[in-house]
N, C-alpha and C positions, 0 to 999 in steps of 0.2 A: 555449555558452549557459548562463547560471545561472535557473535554474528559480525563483529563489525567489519571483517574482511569481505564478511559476502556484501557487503553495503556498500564498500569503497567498492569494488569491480563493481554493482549493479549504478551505483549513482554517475560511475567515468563512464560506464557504457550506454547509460541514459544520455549523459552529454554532447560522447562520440556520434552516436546514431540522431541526435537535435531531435527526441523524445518528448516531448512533454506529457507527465505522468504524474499522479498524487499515491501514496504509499497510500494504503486504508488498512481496515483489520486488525490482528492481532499484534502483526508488526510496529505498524502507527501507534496503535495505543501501548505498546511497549516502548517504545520512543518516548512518549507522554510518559512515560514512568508508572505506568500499570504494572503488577507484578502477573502478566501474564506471557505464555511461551508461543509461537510456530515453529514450521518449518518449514514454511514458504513464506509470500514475499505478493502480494496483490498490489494492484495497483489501478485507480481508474483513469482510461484516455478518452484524450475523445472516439467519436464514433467516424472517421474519416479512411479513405484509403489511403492519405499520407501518413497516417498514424498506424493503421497495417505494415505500410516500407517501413517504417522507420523502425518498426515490431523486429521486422528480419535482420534490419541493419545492428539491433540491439542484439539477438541471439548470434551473428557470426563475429562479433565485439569479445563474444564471452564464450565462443567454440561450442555453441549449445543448437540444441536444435529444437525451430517452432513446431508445438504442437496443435494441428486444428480444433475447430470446436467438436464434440462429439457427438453431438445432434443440431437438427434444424435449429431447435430454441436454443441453443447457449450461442452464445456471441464469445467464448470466453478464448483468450490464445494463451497457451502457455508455453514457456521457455524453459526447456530443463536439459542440463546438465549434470547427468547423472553422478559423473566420476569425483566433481567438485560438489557432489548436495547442493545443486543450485534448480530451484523451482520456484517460477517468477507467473504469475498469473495476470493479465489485462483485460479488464472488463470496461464496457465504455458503460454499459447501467450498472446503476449500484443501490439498491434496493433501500428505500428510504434517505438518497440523493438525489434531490431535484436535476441537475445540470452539473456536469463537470467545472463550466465558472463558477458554480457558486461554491463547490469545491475546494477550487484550487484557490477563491477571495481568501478564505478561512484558513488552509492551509502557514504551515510555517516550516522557513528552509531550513533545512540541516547539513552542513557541510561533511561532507566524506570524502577525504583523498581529494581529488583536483575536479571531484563531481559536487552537485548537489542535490538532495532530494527535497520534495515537497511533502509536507507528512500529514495528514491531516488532522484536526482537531478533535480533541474528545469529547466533542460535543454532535460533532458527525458522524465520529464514528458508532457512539453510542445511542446516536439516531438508529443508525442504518443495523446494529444489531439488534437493535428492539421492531425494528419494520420487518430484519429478515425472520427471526422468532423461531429460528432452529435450534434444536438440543445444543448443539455447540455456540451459538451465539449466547443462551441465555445462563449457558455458566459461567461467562466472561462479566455479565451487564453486570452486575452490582461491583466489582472490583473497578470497573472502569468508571461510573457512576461515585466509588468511593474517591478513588482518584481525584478526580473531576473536582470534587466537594474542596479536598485537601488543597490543590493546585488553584483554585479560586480561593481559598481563607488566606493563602500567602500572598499571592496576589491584595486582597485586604486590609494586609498588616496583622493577619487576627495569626494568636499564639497557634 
């Protein structure tokens, strides 16, 4: 499945709603040209209430509806639209991310349709899966980490 449709609607509807978001996860480091998959769509905001409005303004963009968090400790809102496979996750911490500026410093845009996203780098992201040190984060770290190595040698000039 190429996702790129769900990209252009989430990156116009980041726009619409004046979102400011960074992709992270599996996503992002697919982006980076990890040979890894989701099926959702994370992204870290700030921790603001404008960044809450702008959460709902983003889910009626896309005919979806906000999920709250599901206990006291998660901060986490998700947006899903079920009919379209669209599940969009907002987390303002990110577990082995200092600060969303330093974040979004690092980040690089990606144009999709009349949006843009912000993606983050494989250098944070593969921070932030070795800090979170779940079964599913640590069968991603060494592709991502391989990556990483590759996209820095060309970066180099090295064959």
């Amino acid at each position: 499945m190429n996702a790129e449709s769900l990209l252009t609607r989430i990156a116009e509807a980041l726009a619409e709603a004046r979102l400011e978001a960074v992709l992270i996860g599996n996503a992002a480091a697919a982006l980076n040209g990890a040979p890894v998959t989701t099926l959702d769509f994370d992204f870290m905001v700030r921790n603001t209430q404008q960044a809450l409005d702008r959460i709902r303004k983003f889910a009626r963009a896309l005919d979806a509806e906000v999920v709250p968090p599901r206990t006291d400790v998660s901060r986490v809102y998700s947006v899903v639209n079920e009919r379209d496979g669209l599940f969009v996750d907002f987390l303002d911490t990110v577990t082995g991310v200092s600060s969303f500026a330093s974040l979004r410093s690092r980040a690089v845009a990606v144009q999709f349709g009349r949006g843009t996203l912000r993606v983050a780098s494989l250098p944070d992201i593969l921070a932030s899966k070795r800090a979170a040190d779940r079964p599913k984060d640590r069968a991603v770290i060494e592709l991502i980490a391989l990556t990483m190595r590759e996209a820095e040698a060309r970066e180099a000039g090295e064959p």
